[in-house]
C-alpha positions as CSV (number, residue, x, y, z in Angstrom):
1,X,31.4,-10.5,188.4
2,X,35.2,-10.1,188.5
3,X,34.4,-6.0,188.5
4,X,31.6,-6.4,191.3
5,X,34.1,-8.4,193.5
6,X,35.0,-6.6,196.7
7,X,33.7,-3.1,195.5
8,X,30.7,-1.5,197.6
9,X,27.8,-1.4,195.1
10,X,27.3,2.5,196.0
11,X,30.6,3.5,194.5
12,X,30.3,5.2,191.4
13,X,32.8,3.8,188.6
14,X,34.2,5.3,185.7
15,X,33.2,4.3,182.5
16,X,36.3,3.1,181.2
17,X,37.6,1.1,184.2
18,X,34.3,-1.2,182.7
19,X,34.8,-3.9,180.0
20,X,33.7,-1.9,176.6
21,X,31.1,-3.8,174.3
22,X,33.6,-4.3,172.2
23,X,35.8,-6.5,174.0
24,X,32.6,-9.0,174.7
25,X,31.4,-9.2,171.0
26,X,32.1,-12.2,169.8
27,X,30.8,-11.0,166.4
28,X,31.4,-8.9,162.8
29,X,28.2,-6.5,161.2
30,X,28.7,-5.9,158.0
31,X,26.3,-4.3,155.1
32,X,26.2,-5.7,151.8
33,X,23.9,-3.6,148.5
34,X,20.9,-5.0,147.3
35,X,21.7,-7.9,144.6
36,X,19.8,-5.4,142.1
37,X,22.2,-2.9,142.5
38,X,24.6,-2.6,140.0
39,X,28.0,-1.8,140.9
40,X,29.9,1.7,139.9
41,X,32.9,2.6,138.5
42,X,35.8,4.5,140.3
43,X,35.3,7.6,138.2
44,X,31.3,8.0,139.5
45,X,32.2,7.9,143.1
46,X,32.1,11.6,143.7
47,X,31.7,13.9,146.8
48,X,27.9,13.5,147.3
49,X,28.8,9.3,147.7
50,X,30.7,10.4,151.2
51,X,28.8,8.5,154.2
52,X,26.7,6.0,152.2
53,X,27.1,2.7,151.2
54,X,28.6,2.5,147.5
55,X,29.1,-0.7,145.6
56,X,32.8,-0.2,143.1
57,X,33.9,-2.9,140.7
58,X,37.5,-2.8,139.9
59,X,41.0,-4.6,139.1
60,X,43.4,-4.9,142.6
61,X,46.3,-3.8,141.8
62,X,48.5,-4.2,145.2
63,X,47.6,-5.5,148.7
64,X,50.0,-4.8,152.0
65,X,50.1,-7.9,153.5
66,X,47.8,-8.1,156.8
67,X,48.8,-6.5,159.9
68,X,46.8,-6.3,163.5
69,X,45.0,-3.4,164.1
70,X,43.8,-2.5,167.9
71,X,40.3,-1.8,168.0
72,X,40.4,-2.0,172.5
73,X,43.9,-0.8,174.4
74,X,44.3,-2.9,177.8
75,X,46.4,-1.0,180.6
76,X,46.9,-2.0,184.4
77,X,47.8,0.5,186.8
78,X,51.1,-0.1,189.2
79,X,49.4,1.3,192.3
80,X,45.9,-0.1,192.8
81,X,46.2,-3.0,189.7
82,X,43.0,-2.0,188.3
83,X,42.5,-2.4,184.5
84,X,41.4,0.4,182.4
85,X,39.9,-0.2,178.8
86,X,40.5,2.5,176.1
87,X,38.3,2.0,172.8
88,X,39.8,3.3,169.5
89,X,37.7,4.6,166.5
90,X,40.3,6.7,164.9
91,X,43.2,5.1,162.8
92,X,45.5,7.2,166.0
93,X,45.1,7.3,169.7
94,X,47.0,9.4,172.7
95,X,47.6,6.4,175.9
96,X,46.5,7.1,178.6
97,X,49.1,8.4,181.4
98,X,47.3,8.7,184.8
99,X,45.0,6.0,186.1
100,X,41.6,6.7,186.3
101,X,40.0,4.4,189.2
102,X,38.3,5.6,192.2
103,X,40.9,4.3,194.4
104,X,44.1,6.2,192.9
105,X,41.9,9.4,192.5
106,X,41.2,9.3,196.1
107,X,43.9,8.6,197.5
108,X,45.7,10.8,195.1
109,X,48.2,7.8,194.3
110,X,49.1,9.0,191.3
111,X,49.1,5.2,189.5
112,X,50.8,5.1,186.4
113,X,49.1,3.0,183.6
114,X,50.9,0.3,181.8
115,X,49.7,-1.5,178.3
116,X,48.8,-5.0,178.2
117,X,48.9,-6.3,174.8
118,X,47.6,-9.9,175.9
119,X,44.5,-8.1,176.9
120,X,44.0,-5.6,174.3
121,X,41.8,-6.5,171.5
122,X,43.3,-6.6,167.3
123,X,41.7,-6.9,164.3
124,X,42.7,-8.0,160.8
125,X,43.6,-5.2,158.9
126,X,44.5,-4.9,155.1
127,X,44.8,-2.0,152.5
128,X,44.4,-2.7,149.3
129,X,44.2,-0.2,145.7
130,X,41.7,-0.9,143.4
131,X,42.1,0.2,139.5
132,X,39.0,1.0,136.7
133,X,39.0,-1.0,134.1
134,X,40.7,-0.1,130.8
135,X,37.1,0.1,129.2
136,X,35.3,2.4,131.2
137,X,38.2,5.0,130.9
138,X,37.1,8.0,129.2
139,X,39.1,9.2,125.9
140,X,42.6,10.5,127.0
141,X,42.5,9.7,130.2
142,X,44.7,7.8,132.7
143,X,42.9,5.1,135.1
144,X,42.2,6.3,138.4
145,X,42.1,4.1,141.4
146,X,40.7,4.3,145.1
147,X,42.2,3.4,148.3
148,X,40.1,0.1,150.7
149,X,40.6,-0.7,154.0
150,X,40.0,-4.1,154.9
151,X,39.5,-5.5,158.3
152,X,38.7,-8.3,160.2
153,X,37.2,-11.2,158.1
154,X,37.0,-9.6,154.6
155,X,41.6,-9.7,154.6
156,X,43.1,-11.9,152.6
157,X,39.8,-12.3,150.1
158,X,41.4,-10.9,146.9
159,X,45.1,-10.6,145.7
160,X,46.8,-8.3,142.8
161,X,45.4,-9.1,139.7
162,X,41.5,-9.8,141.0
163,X,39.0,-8.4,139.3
164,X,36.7,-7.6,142.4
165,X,32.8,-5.8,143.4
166,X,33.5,-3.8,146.5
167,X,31.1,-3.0,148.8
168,X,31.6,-0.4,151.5
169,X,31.0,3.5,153.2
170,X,33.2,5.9,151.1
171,X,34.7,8.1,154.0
172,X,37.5,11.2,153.9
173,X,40.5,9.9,156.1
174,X,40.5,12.3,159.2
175,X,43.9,13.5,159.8
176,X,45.6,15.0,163.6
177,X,48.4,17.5,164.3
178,X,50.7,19.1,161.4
179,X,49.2,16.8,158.8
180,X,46.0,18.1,159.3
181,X,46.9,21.9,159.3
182,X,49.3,21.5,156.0
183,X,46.1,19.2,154.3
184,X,43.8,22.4,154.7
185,X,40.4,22.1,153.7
186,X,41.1,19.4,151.6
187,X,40.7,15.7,152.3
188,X,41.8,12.0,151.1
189,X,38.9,9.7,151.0
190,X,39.2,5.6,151.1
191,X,36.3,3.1,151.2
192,X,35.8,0.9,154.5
193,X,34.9,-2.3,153.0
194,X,32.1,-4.6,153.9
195,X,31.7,-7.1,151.5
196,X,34.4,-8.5,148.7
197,X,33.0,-10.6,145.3
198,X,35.6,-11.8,142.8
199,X,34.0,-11.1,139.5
200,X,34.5,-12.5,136.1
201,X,36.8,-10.6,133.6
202,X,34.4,-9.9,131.3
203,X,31.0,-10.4,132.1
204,X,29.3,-8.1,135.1
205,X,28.6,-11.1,137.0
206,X,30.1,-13.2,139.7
207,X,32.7,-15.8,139.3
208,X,30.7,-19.0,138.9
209,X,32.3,-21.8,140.8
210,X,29.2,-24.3,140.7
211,X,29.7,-27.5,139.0
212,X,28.9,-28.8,136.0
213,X,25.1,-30.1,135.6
214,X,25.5,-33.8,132.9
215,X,23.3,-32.1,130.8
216,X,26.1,-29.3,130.2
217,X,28.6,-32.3,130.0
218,X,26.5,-33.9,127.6
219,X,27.0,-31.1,125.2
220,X,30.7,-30.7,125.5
221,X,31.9,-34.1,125.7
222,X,29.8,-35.4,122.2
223,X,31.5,-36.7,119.0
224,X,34.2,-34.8,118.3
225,X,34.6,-32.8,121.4
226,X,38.0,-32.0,120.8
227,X,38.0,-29.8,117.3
228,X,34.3,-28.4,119.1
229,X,36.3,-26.9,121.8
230,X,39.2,-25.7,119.7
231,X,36.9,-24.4,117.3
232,X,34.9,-22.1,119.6
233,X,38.1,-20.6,120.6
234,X,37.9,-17.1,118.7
235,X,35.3,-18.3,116.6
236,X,35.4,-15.1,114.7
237,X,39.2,-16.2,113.6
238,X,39.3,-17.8,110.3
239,X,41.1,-21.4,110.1
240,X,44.4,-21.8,112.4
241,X,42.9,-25.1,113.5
242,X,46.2,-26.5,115.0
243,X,46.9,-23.5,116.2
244,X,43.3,-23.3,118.4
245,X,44.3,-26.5,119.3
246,X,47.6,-26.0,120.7
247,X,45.8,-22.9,122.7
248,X,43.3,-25.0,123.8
249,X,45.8,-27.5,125.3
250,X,47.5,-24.4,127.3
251,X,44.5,-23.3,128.8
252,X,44.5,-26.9,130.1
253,X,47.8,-27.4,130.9
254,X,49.7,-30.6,131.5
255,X,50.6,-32.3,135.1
256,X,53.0,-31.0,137.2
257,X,55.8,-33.3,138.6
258,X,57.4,-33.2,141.7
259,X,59.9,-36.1,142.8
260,X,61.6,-35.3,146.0
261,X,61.8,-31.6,145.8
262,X,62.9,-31.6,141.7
263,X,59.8,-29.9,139.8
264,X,59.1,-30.6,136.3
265,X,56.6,-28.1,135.5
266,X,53.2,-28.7,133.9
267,X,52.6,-25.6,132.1
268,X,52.5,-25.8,128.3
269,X,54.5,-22.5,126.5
270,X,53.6,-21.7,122.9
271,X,55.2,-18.8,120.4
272,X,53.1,-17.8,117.0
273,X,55.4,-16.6,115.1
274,X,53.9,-15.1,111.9
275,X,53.1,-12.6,108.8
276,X,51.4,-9.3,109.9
277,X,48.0,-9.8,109.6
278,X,47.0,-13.2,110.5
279,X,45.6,-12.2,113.5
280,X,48.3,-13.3,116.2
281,X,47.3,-10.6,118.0
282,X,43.3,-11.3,118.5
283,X,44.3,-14.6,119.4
284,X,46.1,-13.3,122.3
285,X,43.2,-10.8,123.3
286,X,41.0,-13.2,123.2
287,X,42.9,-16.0,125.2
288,X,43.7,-12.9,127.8
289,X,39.6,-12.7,128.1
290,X,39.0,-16.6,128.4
291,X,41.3,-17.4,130.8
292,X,40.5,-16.7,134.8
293,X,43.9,-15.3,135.6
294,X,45.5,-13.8,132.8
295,X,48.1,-10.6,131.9
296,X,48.8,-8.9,128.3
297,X,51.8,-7.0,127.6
298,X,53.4,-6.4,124.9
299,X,56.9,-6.3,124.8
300,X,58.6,-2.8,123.8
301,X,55.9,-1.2,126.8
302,X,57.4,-3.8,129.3
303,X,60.8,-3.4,130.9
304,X,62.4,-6.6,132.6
305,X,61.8,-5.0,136.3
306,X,57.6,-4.7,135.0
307,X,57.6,-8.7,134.1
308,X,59.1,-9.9,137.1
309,X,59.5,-7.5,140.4
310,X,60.2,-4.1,141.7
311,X,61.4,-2.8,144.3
312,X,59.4,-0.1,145.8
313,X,59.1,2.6,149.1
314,X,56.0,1.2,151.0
315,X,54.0,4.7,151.7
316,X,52.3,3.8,154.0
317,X,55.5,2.5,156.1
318,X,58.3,3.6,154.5
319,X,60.2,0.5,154.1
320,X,61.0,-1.1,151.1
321,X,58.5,-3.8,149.3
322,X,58.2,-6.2,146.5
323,X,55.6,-5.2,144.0
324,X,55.3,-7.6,141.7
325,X,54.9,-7.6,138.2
326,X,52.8,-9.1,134.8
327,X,54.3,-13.1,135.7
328,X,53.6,-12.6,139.3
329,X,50.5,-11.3,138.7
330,X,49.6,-13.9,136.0
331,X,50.4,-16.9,138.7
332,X,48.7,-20.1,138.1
333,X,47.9,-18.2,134.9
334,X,48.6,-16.8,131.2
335,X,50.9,-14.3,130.5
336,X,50.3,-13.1,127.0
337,X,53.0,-11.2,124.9
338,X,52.6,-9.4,122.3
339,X,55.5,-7.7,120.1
340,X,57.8,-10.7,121.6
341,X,60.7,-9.8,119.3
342,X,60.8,-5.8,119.9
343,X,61.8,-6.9,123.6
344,X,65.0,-5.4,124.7
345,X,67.6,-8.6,125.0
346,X,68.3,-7.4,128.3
347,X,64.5,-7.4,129.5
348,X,64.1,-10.7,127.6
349,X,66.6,-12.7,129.7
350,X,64.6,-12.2,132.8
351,X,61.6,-14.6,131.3
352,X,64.3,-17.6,131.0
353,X,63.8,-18.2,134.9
354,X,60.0,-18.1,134.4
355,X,59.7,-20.6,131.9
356,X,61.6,-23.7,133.1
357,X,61.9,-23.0,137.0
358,X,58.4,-21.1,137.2
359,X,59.9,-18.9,140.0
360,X,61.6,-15.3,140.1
361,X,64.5,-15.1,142.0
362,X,65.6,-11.4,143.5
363,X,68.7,-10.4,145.4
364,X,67.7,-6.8,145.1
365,X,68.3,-3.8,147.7
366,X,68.7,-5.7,150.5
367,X,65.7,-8.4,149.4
368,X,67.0,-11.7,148.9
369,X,64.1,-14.0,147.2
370,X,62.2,-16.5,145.7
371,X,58.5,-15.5,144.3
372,X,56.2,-17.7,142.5
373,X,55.3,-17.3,138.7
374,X,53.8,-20.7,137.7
375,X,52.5,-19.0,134.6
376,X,51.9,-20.2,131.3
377,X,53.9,-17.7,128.7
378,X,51.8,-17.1,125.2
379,X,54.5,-15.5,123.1
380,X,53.8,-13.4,119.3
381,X,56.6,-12.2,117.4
382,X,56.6,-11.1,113.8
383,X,59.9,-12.7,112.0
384,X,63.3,-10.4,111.8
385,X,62.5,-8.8,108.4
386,X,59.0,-8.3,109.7
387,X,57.5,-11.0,106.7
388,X,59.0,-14.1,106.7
389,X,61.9,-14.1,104.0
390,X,62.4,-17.8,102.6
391,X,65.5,-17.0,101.2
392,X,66.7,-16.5,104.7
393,X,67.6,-19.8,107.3
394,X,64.9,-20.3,110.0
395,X,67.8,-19.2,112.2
396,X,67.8,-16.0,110.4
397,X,63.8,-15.2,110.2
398,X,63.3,-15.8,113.9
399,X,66.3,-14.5,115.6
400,X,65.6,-15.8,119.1
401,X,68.2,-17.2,121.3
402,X,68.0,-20.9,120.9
403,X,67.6,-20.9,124.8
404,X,64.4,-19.5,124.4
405,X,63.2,-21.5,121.4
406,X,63.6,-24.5,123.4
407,X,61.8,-23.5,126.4
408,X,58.5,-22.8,124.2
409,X,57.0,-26.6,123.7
410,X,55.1,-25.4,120.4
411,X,57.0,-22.9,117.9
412,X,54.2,-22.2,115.0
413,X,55.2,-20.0,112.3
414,X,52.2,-18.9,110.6
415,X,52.6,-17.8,107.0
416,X,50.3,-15.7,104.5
417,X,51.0,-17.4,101.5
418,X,48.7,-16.5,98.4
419,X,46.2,-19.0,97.6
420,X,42.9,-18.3,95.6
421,X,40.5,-20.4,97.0
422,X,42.0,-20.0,100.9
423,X,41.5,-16.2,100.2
424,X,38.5,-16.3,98.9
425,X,37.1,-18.5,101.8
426,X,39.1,-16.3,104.2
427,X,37.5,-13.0,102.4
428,X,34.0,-13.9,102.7
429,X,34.2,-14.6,106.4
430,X,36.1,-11.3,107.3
431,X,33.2,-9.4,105.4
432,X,30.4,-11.8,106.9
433,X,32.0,-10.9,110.4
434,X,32.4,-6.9,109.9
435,X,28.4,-7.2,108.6
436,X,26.9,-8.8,111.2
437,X,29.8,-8.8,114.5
438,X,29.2,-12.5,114.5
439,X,30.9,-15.2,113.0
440,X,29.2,-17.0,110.0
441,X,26.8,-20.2,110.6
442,X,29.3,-23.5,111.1
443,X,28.3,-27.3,111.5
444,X,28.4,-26.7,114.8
445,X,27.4,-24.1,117.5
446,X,30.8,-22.5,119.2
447,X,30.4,-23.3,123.0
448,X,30.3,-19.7,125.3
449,X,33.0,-18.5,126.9
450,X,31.3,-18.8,130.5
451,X,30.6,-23.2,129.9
452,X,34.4,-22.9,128.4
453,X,35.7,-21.5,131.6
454,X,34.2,-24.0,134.2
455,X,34.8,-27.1,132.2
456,X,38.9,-26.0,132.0
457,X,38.2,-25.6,135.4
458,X,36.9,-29.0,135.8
459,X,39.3,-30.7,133.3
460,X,42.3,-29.0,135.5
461,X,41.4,-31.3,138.4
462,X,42.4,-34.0,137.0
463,X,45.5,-35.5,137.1
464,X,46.7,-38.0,134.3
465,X,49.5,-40.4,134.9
466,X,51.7,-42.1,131.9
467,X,51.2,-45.8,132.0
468,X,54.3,-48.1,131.5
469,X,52.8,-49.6,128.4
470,X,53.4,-46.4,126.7
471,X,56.4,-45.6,128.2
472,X,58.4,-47.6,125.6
473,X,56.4,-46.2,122.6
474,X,57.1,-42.3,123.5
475,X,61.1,-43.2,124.3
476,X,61.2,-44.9,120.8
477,X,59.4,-41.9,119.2
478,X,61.7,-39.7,120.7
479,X,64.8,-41.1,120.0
480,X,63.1,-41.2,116.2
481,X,62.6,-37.2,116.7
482,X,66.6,-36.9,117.4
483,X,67.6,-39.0,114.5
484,X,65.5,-37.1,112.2
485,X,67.1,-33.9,113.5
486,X,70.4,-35.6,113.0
487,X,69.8,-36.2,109.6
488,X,67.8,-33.2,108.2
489,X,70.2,-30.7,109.9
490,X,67.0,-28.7,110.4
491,X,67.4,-25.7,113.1
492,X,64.6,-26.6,115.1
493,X,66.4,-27.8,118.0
494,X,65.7,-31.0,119.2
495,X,66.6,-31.5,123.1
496,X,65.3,-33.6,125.9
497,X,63.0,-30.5,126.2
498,X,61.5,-32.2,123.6
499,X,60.5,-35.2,125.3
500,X,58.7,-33.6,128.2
501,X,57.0,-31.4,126.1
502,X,55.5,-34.2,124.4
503,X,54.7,-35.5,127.9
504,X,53.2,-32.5,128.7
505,X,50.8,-32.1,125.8
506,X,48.8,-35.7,125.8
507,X,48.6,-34.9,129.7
508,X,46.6,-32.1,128.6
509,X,45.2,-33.9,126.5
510,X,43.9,-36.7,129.0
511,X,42.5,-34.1,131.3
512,X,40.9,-32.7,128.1
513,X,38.9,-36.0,128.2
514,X,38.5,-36.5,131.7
515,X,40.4,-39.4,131.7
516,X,42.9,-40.5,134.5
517,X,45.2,-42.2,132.1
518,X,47.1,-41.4,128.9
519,X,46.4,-43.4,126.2
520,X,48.1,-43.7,122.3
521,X,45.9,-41.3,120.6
522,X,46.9,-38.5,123.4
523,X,50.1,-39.5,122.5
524,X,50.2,-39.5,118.6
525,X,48.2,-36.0,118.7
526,X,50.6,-34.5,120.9
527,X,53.2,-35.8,118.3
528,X,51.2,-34.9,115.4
529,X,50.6,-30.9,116.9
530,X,54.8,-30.8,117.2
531,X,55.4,-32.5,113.7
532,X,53.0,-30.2,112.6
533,X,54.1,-27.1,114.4
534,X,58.1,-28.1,112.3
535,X,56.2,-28.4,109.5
536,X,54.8,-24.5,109.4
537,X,58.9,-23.9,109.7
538,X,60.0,-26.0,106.8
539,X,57.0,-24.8,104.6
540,X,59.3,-22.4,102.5
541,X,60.9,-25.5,101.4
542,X,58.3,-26.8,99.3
543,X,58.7,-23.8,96.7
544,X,62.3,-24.9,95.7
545,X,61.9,-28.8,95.8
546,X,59.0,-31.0,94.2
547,X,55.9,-31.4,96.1
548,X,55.8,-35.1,96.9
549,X,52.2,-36.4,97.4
550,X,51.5,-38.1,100.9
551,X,51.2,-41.7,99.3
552,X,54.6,-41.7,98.0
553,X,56.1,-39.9,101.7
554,X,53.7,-43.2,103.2
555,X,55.4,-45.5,101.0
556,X,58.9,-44.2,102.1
557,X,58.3,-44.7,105.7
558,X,56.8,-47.9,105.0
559,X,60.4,-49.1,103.6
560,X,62.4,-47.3,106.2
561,X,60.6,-49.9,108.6
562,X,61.2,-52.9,106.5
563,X,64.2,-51.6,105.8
564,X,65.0,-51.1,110.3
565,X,63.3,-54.5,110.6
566,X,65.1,-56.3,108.0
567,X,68.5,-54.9,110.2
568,X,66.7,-55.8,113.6
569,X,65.7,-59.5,112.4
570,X,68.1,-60.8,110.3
571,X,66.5,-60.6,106.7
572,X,62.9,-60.4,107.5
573,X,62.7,-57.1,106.5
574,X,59.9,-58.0,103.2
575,X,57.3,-57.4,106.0
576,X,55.7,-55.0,107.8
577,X,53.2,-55.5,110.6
578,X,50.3,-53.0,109.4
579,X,49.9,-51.5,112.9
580,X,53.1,-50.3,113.4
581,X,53.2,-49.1,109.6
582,X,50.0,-47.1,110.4
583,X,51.2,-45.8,113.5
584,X,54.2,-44.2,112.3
585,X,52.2,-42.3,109.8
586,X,49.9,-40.9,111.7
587,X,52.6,-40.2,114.0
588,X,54.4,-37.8,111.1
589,X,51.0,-35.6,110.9
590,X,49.5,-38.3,108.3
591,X,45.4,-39.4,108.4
592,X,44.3,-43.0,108.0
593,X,42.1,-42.2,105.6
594,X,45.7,-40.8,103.8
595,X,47.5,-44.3,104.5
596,X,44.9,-46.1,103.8
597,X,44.9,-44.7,99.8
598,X,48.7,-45.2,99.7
599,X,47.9,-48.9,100.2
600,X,45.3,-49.8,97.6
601,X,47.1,-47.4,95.3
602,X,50.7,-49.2,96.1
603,X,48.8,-52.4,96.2
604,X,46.8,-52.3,92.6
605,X,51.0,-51.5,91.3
606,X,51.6,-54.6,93.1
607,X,55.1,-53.3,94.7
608,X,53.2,-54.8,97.9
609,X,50.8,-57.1,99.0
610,X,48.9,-56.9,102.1
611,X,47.0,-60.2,103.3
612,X,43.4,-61.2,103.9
613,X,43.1,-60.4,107.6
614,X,44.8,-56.9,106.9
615,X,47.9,-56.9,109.5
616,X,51.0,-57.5,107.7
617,X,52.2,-55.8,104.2
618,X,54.8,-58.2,102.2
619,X,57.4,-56.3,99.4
620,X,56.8,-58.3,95.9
């Protein structure tokens, strides 16, 4: 109507002094392949692909950040005011100079033509690179990767470190002027994208976001949940309960805090430290495939600039970028390390930041800062004389910094010690694995990695709080912890680190039961995985000293707290209130079936009694 306006309807008009379609579509086609189509790899796109719709599944590795793109140019003229609409298919366009309305061509005004970016048309537009998989590489090759162009809707879908299905029209870029003589015959190709799906890591299917049915909760959350879960966690891995445990618990993670701008992070850090050959390193793999978002490096192949940033020429602008590396990638994820203590010192320094402040900070060639690496860091290291040597300090076998040791919240230290009946057990199940590439029948049937992933997806929404009952009981434990440390002289180092990591495990462990409160037992297991993490470092002890049985360790904690009562209440310190005798030896990694035996035993030599109702113990 506004065209038609004072305009004799005889007049012919050119074509581009008419709104273009695309300026009036208030709408995006795009193509997607047929659900039964499988999607290729990089390496099978080939010339004949050019023009059609393909389907490419791949790992992103970068994405420029999303810039406009003008699909219609707007220009007025300065003579006659009449607007002139240029469409652009090509990714460059030549303005227009001269205006080309009826009334300037007749009147040989010569109108000049001005742009109007308020009412030109721009689109989203995104490039991103896409990388094959390390499996589908052939032998001695290098991965390739493909170029995608991303516009309107589809931006902003998947980030570095996506593993995505890509559908889209496989085109060779057309090139103008000297670029196009030098290029020759020859051409680069890219894929205009149509449709993005994040896919799993694994599996050839999509990433399944759909909620748990009860049925499916049924089976997880039964009797005994908790070793069911840590138990289907490398299934094929014999023993290293704890350690599944612990692993289990990252996956989880704990609650992140966040009073007034101070952040006490959630994330749980573990380093297995250990032998050669008790499979440190599968456990790794394997928590790399379980968990959504996930990195593996391993640590003489990493410099300090590939964990945490680089600073790179953008090609396609010329300007200088971040690319981020393995902890920026692995945000709100793992990062797993491998080879932890071949890391140059230098290189290793740069992970302090990441574990305690979860960010990366870069003053770096004219960049100044702050990126985001909220990762949880799963560290193995063999020890410094590459077996552990018990001859040798802990200090000396590990040979970490001890700020580094006390930003990990689980240290284990995993020894091959010889053992008949442990080998034998562990023997059979290596053979029954390399038989069959299963691992043998158990009491129970390992849960699948697919029901794992959603139900720690599930279990992270929670969010636990400590209730001020138990506040007293972990303060008292900890200051327990310190005067322990005090007294043993043992160099694990006990800090206020400590505390919060204790904090941060029986969150986890709340969320692991879908509970919105911490209760003891969270509590006393998350004690009982770090006194049993210190115990795997104090094991070569036991050679040199006399293995004391648990009853006669129960019966010595049992007098410390007479004894600390006795002090407290003025010389009532013959009893004991059986609770809080139980409670601190479960507390030290003991079982109640364990305490329970050290009673009767200590009973029937009637060094104590314990009275009818069973609460208190009384010294004879």
């Amino acid at each position: 109507m506004m065209e038609q306006r004072g305009r004799d309807p005889a007049d012919t008009q050119d074509p581009r002094n008419q709104y273009p379609p695309e300026l009036m579509r208030r709408f995006e086609l795009y193509f997607k392949s047929p659900s039964s189509s499988k999607p290729k790899v990089v390496r099978d796109i080939k010339a004949d692909s050019i023009g059609h719709l393909v389907a490419v599944r791949g790992i992103v590795t970068r994405a420029t950040e999303v810039k406009p793109m003008m699909a219609v140019a707007t220009y007025t003229c300065d003579q006659c005011g009449a607007e002139t609409y240029q469409p652009i298919q090509s990714p460059s366009f030549m303005p227009l100079v001269m205006c080309p309305s009826q009334e300037c061509v007749t009147n040989k005004s010569g109108g000049r033509l001005y742009l109007q970016t308020r009412g030109s048309k721009f689109v989203k537009f995104q490039e991103l690179r896409i990388q094959e998989h390390s499996d589908q590489v052939p032998v001695g090759n290098i991965p390739r990767s493909m170029t995608v162009y991303v516009r309107g809707e589809n931006a902003r879908l998947a980030q570095p470190g996506d593993h995505v299905a890509i559908t889209g029209i496989f085109l060779p870029l057309l090139r103008t002027g000297f670029s196009q003589a030098v290029q020759g015959l020859l051409s680069e190709t890219y894929l205009d994208c149509h449709s993005i799906t994040l896919m799993n890591k694994t599996e050839d299917d999509e990433l399944g976001n759909d909620e748990l049915t009860d049925e499916e909760l049924r089976g997880i959350t039964d009797e005994g949940f908790y070793e069911k879960l840590a138990g289907s966690i490398a299934p094929e891995i014999y023993g290293h309960e704890d350690v599944k445990k612990a692993l289990l618990l990252l996956l989880v993670g704990g609650v992140e805090q966040a009073p007034k701008g101070m952040k006490i992070r959630g994330n749980i850090n573990i380093c297995l430290m250990g032998d050669p050959g008790v499979a440190k390193s599968q456990l790794l793999s394997y928590i790399d495939r379980l968990a959504p978002r996930s990195q593996y490096t391993t640590g003489r192949g990493s410099s300090g600039v590939g964990l945490t940033a680089a600073v790179m020429r953008d090609p396609l602008t010329g300007e200088m970028t971040l690319e981020g590396g393995a902890l920026v990638l692995a945000d709100l994820g793992i990062c797993c390390i491998d080879e932890f203590d071949k890391m140059a010192d230098a290189d290793r320094t740069a992970i302090h930041e990441v574990m305690e402040q979860q960010t990366i900070s870069i003053a770096k060639a004219g960049i100044m800062t702050s990126l985001n690496a909220r990762c949880s860091i799963l560290a193995a290291a063999n020890p410094a004389y590459g077996r552990y040597n018990p001859r040798k300090s802990i200090e000396q076998n590990i040979q970490l910094p001890a700020a580094l040791l006390s930003r990990f919240d689980l240290l284990w230290l995993i020894q091959d010690k010889p053992d008949a009946d442990a080998d034998l057990r562990l023997a059979q199940h290596i053979t029954y694995v390399h038989q069959h590439s299963r691992q043998p029948p158990t009491h129970f049937t390992p849960i699948e990695m697919k029901l794992m992933r959603r139900y720690i997806a599930l279990c992270k929404k929670r969010q636990p709080v400590v209730p001020e009952s138990l506040a007293d009981y972990i303060t008292a434990a900890y200051v327990e912890m310190r005067k322990e440390a005090r007294i043993s002289k043992d160099t694990t180092f006990t800090s206020a680190r400590t505390l919060l990591s204790i904090l941060r495990l029986s969150t986890a462990l709340a969320r692991l039961r879908m509970m919105d409160t911490v209760e003891k037992e969270d509590v006393n297991e998350a004690m009982r995985l770090m006194e049993m993490s210190k115990d795997s470092l104090q094991a070569d002890k036991s050679g040199t000293a006399r293995t004391q049985r648990p009853a006669d360790v129960i019966f010595s904690l049992v007098r410390e707290l007479a004894a600390e009562g006795k002090a407290g209440r003025g010389g009532a310190g013959r009893v004991v209130r059986m609770s809080e005798a139980e409670q601190r030896c479960i507390s030290r990694g003991f079982t109640p079936a364990q305490f329970q035996e050290a009673l009767e035993e200590y009973e029937e030599l009637n060094v104590w009694q314990v009275n009818q109702a069973r609460t208190r113990i009384t010294f004879v």
